[in-house]
C-alpha positions in Angstrom: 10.7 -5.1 -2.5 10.6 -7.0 0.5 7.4 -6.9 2.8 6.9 -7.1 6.7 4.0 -9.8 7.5 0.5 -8.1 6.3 -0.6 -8.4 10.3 2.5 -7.0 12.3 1.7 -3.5 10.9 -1.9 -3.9 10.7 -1.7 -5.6 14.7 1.3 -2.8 15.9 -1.7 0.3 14.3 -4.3 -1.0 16.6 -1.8 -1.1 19.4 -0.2 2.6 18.9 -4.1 3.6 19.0 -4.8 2.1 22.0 -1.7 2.9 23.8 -2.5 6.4 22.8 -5.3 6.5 23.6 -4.6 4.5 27.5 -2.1 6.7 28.2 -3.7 10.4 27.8 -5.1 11.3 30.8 -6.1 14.9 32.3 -3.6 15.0 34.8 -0.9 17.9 34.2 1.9 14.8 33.5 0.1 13.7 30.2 2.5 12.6 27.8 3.0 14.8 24.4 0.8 12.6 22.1 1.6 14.5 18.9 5.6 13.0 19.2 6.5 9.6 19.0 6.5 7.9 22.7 8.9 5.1 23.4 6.6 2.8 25.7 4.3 2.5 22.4 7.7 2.1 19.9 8.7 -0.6 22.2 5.1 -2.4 22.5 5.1 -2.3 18.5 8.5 -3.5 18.6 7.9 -6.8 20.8 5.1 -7.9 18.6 5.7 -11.2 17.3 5.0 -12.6 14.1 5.7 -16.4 14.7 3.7 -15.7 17.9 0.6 -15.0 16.1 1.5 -17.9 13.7 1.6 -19.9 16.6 -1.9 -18.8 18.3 -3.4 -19.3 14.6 -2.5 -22.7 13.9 -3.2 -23.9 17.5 -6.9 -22.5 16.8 -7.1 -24.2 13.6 -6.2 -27.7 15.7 -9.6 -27.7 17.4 -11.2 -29.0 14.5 -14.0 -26.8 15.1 -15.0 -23.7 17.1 -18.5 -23.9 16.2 -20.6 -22.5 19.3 -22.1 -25.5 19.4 -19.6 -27.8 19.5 -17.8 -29.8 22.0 -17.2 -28.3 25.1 -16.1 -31.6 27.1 -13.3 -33.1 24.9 -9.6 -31.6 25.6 -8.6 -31.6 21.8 -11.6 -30.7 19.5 -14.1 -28.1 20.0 -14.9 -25.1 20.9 -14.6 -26.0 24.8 -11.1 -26.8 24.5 -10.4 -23.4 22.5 -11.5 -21.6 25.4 -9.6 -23.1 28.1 -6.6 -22.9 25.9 -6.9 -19.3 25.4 -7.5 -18.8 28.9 -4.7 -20.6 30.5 -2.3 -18.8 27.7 -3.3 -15.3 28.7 -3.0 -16.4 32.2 0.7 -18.0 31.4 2.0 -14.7 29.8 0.2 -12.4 32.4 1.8 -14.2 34.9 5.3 -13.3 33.3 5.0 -10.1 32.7 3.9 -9.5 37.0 0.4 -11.2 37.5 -1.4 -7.8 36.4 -3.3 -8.9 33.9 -6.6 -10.2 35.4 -8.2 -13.2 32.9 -11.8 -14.9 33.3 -14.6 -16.8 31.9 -17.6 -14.4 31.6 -20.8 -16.3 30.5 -24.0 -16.9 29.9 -26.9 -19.4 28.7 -28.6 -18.4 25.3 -31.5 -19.5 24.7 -33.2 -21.0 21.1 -32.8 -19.2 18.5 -32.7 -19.2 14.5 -29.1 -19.4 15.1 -28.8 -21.6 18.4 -30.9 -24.5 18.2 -30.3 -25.7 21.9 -29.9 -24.0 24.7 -25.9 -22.8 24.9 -23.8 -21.4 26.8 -21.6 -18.7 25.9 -18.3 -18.2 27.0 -16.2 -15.4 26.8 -12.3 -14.9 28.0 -11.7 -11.4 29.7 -8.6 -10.8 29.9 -8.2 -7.2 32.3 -5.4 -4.7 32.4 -6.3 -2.3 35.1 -5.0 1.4 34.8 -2.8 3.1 37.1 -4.2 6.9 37.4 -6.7 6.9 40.4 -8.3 9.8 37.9 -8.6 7.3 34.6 -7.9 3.9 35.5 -12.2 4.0 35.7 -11.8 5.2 31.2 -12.1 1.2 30.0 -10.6 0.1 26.4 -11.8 -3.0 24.9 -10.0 -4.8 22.3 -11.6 -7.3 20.9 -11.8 -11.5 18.6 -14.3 -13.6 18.1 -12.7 -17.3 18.3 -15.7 -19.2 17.0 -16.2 -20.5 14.0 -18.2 -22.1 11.0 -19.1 -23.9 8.0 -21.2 -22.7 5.0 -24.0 -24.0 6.8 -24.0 -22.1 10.4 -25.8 -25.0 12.2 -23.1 -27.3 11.4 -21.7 -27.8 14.6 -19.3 -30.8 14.0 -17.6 -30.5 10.4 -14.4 -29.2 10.5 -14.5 -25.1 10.7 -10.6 -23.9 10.5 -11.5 -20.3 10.8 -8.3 -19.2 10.2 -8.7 -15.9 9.2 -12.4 -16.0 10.3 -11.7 -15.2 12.9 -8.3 -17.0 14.9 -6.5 -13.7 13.0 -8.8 -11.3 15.0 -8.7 -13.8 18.5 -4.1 -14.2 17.8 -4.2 -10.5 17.1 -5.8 -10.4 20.7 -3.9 -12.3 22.7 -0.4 -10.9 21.1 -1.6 -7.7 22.6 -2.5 -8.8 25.8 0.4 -10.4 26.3 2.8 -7.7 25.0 1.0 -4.8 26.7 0.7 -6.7 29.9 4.6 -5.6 30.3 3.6 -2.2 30.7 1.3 0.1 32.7 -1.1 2.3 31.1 -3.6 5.5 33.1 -6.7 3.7 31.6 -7.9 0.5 32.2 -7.8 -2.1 28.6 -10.2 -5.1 28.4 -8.9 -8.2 25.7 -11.5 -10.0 25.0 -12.2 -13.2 22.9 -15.6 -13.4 22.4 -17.5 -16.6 21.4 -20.8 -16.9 19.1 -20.2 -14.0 17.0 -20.8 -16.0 13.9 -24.7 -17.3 16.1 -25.3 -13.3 16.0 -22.8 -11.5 18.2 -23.8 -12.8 21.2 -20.9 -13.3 23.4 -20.1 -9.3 22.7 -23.5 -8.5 23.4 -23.8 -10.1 26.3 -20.7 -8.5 27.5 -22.1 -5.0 26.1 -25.2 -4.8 27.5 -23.6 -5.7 31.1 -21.1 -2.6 30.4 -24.4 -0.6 29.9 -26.1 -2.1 33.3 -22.9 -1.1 35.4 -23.1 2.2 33.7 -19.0 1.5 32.7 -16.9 4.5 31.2 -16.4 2.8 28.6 -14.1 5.6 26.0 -14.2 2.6 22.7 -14.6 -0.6 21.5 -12.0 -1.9 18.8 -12.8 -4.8 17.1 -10.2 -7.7 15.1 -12.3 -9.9 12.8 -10.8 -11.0 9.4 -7.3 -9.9 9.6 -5.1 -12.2 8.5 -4.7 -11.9 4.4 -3.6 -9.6 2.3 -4.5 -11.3 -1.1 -8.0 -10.2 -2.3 -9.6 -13.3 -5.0 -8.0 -12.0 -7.8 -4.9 -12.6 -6.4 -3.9 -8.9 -5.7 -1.6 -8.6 -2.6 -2.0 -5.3 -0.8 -0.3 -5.4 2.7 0.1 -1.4 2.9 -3.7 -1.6 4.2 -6.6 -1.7 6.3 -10.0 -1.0 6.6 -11.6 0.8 9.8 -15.1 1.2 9.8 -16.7 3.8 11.4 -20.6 4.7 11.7 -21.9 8.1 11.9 -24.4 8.6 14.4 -25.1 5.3 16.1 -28.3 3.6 15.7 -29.4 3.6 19.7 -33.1 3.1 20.7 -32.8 6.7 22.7 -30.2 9.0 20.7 -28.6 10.9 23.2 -28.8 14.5 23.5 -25.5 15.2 21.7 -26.4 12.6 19.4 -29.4 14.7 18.7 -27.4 17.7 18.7 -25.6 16.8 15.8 -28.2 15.5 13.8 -29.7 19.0 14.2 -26.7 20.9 13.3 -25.0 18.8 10.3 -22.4 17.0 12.3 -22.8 13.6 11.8 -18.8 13.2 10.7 -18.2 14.2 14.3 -19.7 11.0 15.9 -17.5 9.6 19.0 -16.5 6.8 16.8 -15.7 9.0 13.5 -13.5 10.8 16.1 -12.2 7.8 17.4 -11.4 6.4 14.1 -8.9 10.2 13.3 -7.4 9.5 16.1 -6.6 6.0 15.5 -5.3 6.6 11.8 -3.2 9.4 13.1 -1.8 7.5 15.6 -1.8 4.7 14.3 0.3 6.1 10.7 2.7 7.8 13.2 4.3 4.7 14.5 3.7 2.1 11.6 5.0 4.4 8.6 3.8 3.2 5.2 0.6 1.6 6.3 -2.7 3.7 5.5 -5.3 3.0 7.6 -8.6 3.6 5.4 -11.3 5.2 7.3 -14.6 3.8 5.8 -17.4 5.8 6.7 -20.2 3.2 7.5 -21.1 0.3 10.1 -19.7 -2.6 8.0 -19.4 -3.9 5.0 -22.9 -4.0 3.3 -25.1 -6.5 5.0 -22.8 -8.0 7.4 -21.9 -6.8 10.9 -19.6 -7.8 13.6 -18.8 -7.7 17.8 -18.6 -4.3 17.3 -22.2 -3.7 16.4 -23.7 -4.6 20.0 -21.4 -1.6 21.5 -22.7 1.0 19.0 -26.2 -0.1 19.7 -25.7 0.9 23.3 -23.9 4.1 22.8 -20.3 3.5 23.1 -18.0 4.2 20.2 -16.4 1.6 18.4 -14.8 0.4 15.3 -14.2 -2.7 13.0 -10.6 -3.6 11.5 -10.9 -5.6 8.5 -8.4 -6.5 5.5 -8.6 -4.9 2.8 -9.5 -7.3 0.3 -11.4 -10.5 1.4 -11.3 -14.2 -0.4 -14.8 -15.4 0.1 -13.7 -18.8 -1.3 -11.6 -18.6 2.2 -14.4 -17.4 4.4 -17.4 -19.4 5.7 -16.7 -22.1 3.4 -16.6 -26.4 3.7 -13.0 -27.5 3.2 -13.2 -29.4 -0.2 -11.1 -29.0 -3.1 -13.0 -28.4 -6.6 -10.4 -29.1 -9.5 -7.5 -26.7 -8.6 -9.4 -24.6 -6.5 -8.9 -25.1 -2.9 -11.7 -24.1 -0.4 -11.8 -23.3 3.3 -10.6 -20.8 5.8 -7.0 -22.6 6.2 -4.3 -21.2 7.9 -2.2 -21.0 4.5 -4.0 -18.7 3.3 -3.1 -15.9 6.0 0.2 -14.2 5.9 2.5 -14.4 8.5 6.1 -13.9 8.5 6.5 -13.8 5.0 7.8 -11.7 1.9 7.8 -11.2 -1.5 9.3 -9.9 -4.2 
């Protein structure tokens, strides 16, 4: 049986959420959410696979993305990722009618155990205002963190592919952003690809704790990180998939009172982002039939995290897309090559417009 690439359903899911989610508003004119609307059928349907191919492998020509890497040179490092990303959002927002509103936002971090000089991190914002003068203040962000590394996290010069880990996540992004660009939408989305994720989410928690200081309406946080595959270690191929996680109540300093009302009452399944998560798998299987998206009901995976974590940890709902098998011999690994066994987050190793039999 032939097979659609693994990340055009998983990447047109995420956008029938989103778009979903955008478009409700309270006004009396809200759209019928429980049919199928065309504006999202048509957004699924401009996706491109050799698009996201495209973004991937120009990623993976950087050499590195390491945090600390070059920022100066115009080919390698993680200085010349940015700019590239940036001017690209700015070259399709441009064509679909100069709405989309694209930006450095950054920041110096200091030493760390992960940052062992004083860096700055740079995120690219990429802004799709809303419409509705009632909504266009409800803010989406979709997020990708375009950084990457080696097995040892300092190494700041090696070559890092991060194919999958994650230039999946950061193309995933900028297909969207580009795609929905063509279309307006009540609420107001954010496309962000964040940097230093792998240094301890620090590009997204820069960003979220600035959301938290404007006091933002921000309605949830999606993030893209390890996207790409569909082939687990063993070789099994399952590109019917993905996995959403989705905490219960979120571990904040201060629970809020609803937070707390829940606790009291048993209704931890009925967190913001437990409810966000229905909504997206409902959307989400409505306009991508065949695809299951598998609500997992924790944080993360065990003892790893991702952008979405800083969100949570200041209150706002959010959730994690992930494969939903991942090759660790692809993933935070040296490229070297061990008798047959290949290692290193390569772009081969993600799926793009491919089938099988």
């Amino acid at each position: 049986m032939a097979s659609v690439p693994f990340t055009k359903p998983l990447l047109a899911t995420l956008i029938a959420a989103a778009a979903g989610a955008c478009a409700a508003a309270s006004a009396p004119a809200s759209p019928d959410l429980a049919r199928r609307q065309a504006q999202v059928d048509k957004i699924v349907g401009d996706i491109s696979p050799q698009r996201i191919e495209a973004h991937v492998r120009k990623l993976v020509g950087f050499k590195t993305r390491h945090t600390m890497s070059d920022t100066v040179s115009e080919t390698v490092g993680i200085g010349a990722a940015r700019r590239w990303i940036k001017a690209e959002l700015e070259r399709c927002g441009a064509a679909a009618g100069g709405r989309l509103q694209v930006s450095f936002d950054s920041h110096v971090a200091p030493v760390s155990a992960r940052i062992s000089r004083p860096t700055e991190i740079v995120n690219v914002v990429a802004t799709l205002p809303g419409t509705q003068a009632a909504s266009k203040d409800r803010i989406y962000v979709v997020s990708g963190h375009y950084d990457s590394r080696n097995t040892d996290v300092m190494d700041a010069s090696g070559d890092a592919p991060g194919a999958n880990d994650d230039a999946s996540g950061t193309a995933a992004v900028m297909e969207m952003a580009c795609v929905m660009a063509r279309h307006q939408f009540d609420a107001t989305i954010v496309f962000m690809a964040v940097a230093a994720e792998e240094q301890g989410l620090l590009g997204a928690a820069h960003w979220a704790e600035q959301a938290r200081l404007k006091n933002l309406n921000l309605q949830g946080m999606f993030t893209n990180d390890i996207i790409g595959s569909s082939r687990a270690e063993d070789g099994r191929v399952d590109d019917r998939q993905v996995r959403l996680f989705a905490e219960s109540i979120p571990a904040t300093k201060e629970n809020s009172e609803s937070n707390r009302a829940l606790l009291a009452t048993g209704g931890e399944n009925d967190s913001t982002s437990r409810q966000l998560a229905r909504h997206v798998k409902e959307v989400g299987e409505r306009y991508v039939p065949g695809f299951t998206v598998n609500v997992i009901q924790r944080r993360d995976r065990y003892l790893r995290g991702g952008d979405h974590m800083p969100f949570l940890e200041r209150g706002y709902p959010a959730l994690r897309f992930t494969e939903p098998n991942e090759d660790f011999a692809h993933q935070h690994q040296n490229v070297r090559k061990e008798g047959t066994m290949q290692y290193g987050d390569l772009p081969e190793f993600n799926d793009y417009n491919t089938s099988r039999a």
